[in-house]
N, C-alpha and C positions, 0 to 999 in steps of 0.2 A: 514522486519527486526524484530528482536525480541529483546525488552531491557527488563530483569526481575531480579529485584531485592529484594531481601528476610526480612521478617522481621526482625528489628536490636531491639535487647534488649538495655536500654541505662543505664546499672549497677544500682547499689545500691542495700539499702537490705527491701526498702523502696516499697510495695508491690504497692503500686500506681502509684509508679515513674515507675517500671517493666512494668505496665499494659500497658502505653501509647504506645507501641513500633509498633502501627499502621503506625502511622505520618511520619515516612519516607518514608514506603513500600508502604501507601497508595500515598503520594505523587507523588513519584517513578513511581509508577503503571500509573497513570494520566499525567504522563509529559508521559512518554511511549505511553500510547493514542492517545497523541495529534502528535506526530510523525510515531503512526504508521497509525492515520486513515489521515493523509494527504500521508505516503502513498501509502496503501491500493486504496484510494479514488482516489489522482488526476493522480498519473502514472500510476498505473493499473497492467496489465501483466506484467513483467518482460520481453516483445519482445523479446525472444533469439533467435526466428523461426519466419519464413511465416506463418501465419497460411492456414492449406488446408482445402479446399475448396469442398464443395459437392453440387451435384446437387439437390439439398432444392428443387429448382422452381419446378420439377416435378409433383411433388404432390399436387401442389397447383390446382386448377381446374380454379380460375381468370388467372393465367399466361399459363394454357396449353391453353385456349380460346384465349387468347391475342397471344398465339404465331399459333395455328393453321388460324385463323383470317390474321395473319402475312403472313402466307404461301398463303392465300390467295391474297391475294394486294402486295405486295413484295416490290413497289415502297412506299408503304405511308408511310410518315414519320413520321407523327405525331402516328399511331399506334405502329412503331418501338420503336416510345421516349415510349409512353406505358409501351409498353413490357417490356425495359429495364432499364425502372425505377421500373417496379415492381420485374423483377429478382434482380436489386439491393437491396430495401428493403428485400428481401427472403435472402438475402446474400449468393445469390449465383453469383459471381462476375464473372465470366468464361462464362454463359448463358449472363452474360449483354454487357458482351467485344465482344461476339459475336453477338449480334444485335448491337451494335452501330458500330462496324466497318463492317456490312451490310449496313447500314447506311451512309458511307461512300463510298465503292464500286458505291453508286447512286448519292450520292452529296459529292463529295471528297473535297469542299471549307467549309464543313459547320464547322467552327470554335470550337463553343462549343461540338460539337462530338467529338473532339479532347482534351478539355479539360476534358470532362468525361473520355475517355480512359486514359487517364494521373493518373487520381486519381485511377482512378480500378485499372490499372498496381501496381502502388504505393502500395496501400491496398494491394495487392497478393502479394510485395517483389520484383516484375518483376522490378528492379530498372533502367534497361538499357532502357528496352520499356517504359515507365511510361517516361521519358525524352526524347525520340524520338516522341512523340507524342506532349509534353510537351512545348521543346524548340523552334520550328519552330513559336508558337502561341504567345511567350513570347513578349511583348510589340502589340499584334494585336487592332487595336483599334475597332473590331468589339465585343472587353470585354468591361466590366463595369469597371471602376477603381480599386473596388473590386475584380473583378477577376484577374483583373490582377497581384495585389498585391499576391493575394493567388498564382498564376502560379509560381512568383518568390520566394515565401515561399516555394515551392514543391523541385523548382529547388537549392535552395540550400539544402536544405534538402535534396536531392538526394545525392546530390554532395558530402555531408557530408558523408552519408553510403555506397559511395562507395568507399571512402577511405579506405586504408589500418589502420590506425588511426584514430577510431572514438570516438568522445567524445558526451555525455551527459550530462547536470545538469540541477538540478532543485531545486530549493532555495526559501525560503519564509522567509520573519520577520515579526511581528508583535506585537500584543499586548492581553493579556487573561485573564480573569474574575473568579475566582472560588467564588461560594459562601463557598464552603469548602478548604480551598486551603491547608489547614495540612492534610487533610481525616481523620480529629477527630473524636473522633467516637459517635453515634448522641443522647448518654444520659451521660451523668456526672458520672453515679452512671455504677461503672465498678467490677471486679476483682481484687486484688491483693493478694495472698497467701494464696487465697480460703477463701477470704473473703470480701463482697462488701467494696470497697472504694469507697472515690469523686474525681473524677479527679482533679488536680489543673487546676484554670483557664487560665493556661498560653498555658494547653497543650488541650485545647477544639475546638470542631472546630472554625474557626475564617474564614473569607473572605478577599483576596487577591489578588492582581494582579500582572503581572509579565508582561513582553517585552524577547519576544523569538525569535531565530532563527535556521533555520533549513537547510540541504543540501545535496544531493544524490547527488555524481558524478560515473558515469562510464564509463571508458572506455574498446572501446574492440578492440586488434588488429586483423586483420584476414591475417589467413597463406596462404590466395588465392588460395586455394587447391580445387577440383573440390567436392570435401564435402560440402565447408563450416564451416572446423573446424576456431575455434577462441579461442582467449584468452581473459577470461573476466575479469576485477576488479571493485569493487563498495567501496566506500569510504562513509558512513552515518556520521551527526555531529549534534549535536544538543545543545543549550545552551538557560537559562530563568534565569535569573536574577529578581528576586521577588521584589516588592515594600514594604514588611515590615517584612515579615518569614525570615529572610538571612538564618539559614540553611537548606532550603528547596532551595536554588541555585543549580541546576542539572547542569551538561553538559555529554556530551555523545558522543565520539567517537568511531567507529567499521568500519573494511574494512576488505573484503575478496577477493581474487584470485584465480582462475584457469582457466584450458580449459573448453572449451564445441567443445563438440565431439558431431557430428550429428551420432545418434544411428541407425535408420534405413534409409537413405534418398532415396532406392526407394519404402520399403513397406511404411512407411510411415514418408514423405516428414516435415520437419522440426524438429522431434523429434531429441534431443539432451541430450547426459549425463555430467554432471558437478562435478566432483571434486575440493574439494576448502580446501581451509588456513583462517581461519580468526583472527585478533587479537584485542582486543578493549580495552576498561576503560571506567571506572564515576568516575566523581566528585560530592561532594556532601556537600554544604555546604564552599565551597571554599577550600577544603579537598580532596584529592586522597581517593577513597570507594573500586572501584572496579578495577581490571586486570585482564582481561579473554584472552585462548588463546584455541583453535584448530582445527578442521576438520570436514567436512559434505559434502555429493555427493547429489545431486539432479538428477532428470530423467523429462524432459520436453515432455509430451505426447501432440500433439497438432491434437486431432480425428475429429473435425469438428469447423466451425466457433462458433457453441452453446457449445461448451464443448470442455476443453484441461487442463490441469493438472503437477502438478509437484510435487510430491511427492519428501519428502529431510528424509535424518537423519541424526542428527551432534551430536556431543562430544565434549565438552570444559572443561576447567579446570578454576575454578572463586576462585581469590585468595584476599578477603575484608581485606581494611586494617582500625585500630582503628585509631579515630580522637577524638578531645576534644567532639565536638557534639554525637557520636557515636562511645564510649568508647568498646564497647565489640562487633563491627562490625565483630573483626575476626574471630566471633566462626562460622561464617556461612560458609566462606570456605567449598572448594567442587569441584567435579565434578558433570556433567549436561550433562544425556542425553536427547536430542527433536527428537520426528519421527512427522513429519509430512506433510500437503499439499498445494499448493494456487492451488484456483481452477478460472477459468475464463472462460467467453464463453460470445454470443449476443442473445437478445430475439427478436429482432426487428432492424432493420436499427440503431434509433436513444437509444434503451436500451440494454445495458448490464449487466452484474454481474460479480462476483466476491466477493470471500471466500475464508478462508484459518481457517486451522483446523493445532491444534499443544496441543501434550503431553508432559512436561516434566516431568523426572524424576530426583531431584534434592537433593544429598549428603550434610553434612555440620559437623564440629567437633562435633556438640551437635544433637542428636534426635532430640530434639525440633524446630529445625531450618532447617531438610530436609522435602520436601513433595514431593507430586505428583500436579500437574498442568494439568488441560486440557480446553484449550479455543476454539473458536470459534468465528469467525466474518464474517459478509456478508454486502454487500454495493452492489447498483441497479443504477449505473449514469445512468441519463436522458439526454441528448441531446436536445435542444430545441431552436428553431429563438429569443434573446436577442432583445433588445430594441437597441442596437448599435452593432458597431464592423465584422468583416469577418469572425468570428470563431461562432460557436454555445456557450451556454451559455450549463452549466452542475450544474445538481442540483443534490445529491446523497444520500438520504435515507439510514441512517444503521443499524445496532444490532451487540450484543455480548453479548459473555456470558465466564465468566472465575469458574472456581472450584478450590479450594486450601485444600489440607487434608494433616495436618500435621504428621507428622510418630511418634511423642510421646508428650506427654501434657506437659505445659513448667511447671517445677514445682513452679518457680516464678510468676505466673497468677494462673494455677488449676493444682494439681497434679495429677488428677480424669477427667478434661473432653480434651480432646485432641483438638488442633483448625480445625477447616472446615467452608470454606468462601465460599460464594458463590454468585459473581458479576454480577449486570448486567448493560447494556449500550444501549443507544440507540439518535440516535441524526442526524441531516443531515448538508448537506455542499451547499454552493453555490460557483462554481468557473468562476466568469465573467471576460473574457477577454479583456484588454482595449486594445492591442495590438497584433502582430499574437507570439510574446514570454513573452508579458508580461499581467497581470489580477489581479485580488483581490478575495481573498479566504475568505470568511464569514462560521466557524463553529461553529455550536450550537450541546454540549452533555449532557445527563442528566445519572448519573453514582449510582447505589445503589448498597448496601451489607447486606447481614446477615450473620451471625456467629453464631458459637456452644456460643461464649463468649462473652459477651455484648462490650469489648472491641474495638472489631473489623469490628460492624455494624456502617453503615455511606451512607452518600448519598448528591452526590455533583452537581452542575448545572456550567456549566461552555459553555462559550463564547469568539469566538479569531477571529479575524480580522487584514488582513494586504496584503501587496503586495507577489506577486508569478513572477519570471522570469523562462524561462525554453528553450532553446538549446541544 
């Protein structure tokens, strides 16, 4: 999702008062963070496809040993589990369904063979095989209670996407720390009408906390067509009610629609094209800020398990409305074009990535207030055996980096130096699961800026904690 909202000038003719018009955008900018790196971080790819599958193990020289070695004994099992645990971490999941149902063909009772074939199925999208493997084993008491539990977790979850009406969500509340929570900007002594002022102290940074909540749902229906075409809609919401800033109160709703069209499904098998509707708003402040509305198509390339891609470009119309807090909000009005990518793929069984890359290009009634935008972000989840629980624990390492260069210098701050920002972020997430839909998401960001204008440098440490459900 992408929430960007533009610097608000807050009138007067009072050169100092002009300067502060950080404190919304920077705020904005940081609630936006915290919604986009939860999620960035904990849903990940946007699943629209299977992903396909290559034969990785090949080239590996431990797995071509393990499997000639295979060829040799044919009966041993314990070389076969080998095998096809190391084609699994290779992720190549096709080489591992084929030794474990070899494995089967010699010992057709062995239980957890079958539950491995369930999950591979599963992972490749084979949603009908992945439950015929699955359900025969469902209550076998030759599992662990844990497995068992997981078998029935798969089985609804199967059941779920096989529907013609499938639903998703995933929700979190909690509670967050900024040591900057206005993104004041981080010296007193600023600009105003080209000439240094003091900030008042009202308007410096200050540290705050807030209690937020957050929510993706999607739904997708599917036309049961031998494609795979579907209708997809996403609904994002988000809301943080501050403990002492009130108007630094954000909310944020946006939902978009259309099909996804499977683009080539025999050259290559899940790739899909998306045209969509979206329409949204902020609040800010307890205030109606922002109503945006339009269009953007996406293309889902998905070339191997390491690397798959979705290039978008959208157009919307952002129509900011004046409130007492942010009197002169409507000169930003505009249209807003973004071109750009999420990219995802796995390095390893239990590590993947993902990134997403986006330019905008952004209009407004005044020069002063359109720029150019190009950001950046990357996240690395880990996978990893927790201290409790049937799920893996996921720890997730990020960066980012955003540019902002304004298209003419505001002549209420400097008539002479034009603004250019330039942010960076970096921070990680811990998503522990106390449940197979429910866990606790702990993130820690550390967020800085400089600018052409003293204004507009600042640097914030912030911390959020709270419960995660997700079906």
């Amino acid at each position: 999702m992408r929430l960007t909202l533009n610097v608000v000038r807050t009138g007067g003719s009072d050169g100092a008062r002009n300067s502060w018009s950080c404190v919304p955008i920077g705020f904005a900018r940081g609630a936006a963070a915290l919604f986009s790196l939860a999620t960035l971080l904990v849903l990940g790819a946007p699943a629209p496809a299977q992903a396909q599958q290559t034969a990785a193990a090949d080239a590996d020289p431990e797995f071509n040993a393990l499997f000639y070695d295979s060829l040799k004994r044919p009966a041993d099992v314990e070389l076969a589990y080998r095998l096809a645990a190391r084609a699994t971490q290779l992720g190549d999941y096709e080489a591992a369904i084929g030794v474990y149902e070899r494995i089967l063909f010699y010992n057709p009772k062995v239980v957890r063979v079958r539950l491995e074939l369930g999950r591979l199925y599963y992972r490749l999208g084979a949603y009908e095989s992945a439950r015929s493997y699955l359900q025969p084993i469902s209550g076998d008491t030759a599992l662990s209670p844990s497995e068992q539990a997981n078998v029935t977790a798969y089985l609804e979850e199967i059941e779920r996407r096989l529907s013609t009406n499938q639903w998703s969500v995933y929700a979190q509340a909690g509670v967050r720390y900024q040591s900057n929570a206005s993104y004041g900007p981080s010296s007193r002594i600023i600009i105003g009408d080209d000439v240094a002022a003091l900030l008042p102290p009202s308007y410096a940074s200050k540290a705050d906390g807030n209690v937020f909540g957050l929510a993706t749902v999607r739904h997708v229906y599917d036309f049961g067509n031998q494609r795979g075409d579907v209708w997809e809609s996403n609904l994002n919401l988000y809301y943080s009610q501050q403990f002492q800033i009130q108007r630094l109160n954000l909310g944020f709703v946006e939902a978009n629609t259309g099909p996804r069209l499977a683009l080539a499904p025999d050259a290559l098998p899940g790739s899909s094209v998306r045209p969509y509707v979206l329409a949204g708003g902020i609040s800010l402040g307890g205030a109606s800020y922002l109503g945006s509305y339009g269009a953007g198509v996406s293309v889902y390339l998905p070339f191997s398990p390491y690397f798959s891609i979705e290039p978008f470009v959208e157009a919307r119309q952002r129509d900011y409305q004046n409130s007492s807090d942010y009197p002169t909000a409507g000169f930003q009005s505009g249209g807003m074009w973004t071109v750009g990518a999420g990219l995802f793929g796995r390095i390893t069984e239990g590590v993947s990535w993902r990134a997403r890359l986006a330019y905008n290009d952004a209009d407004a009634t005044v020069p002063w207030y359109a720029y150019d935008n190009f950001n950046v972000d990357l996240a690395l989840p880990v996978e990893f055996q927790g201290l409790w629980g049937v799920k893996r624990w996921v720890v997730i390492p990020s960066a980012g980096y955003s540019y902002y260069g304004y298209d003419a210098a505001n002549p209420f701050v400097s008539r002479f130096i034009p603004r250019t920002d330039d942010q960076y972020r970096v921070g990680v997430a811990l998503d522990v699961p106390i449940h197979e839909q429910f866990g606790l998401l702990t993130q820690v960001q550390y967020t800085w800026a400089s600018s052409s204008l003293p204004n507009y440098s600042f640097d914030n440490f912030s911390v959020s904690i709270g419960p995660n459900v997700r079906f």
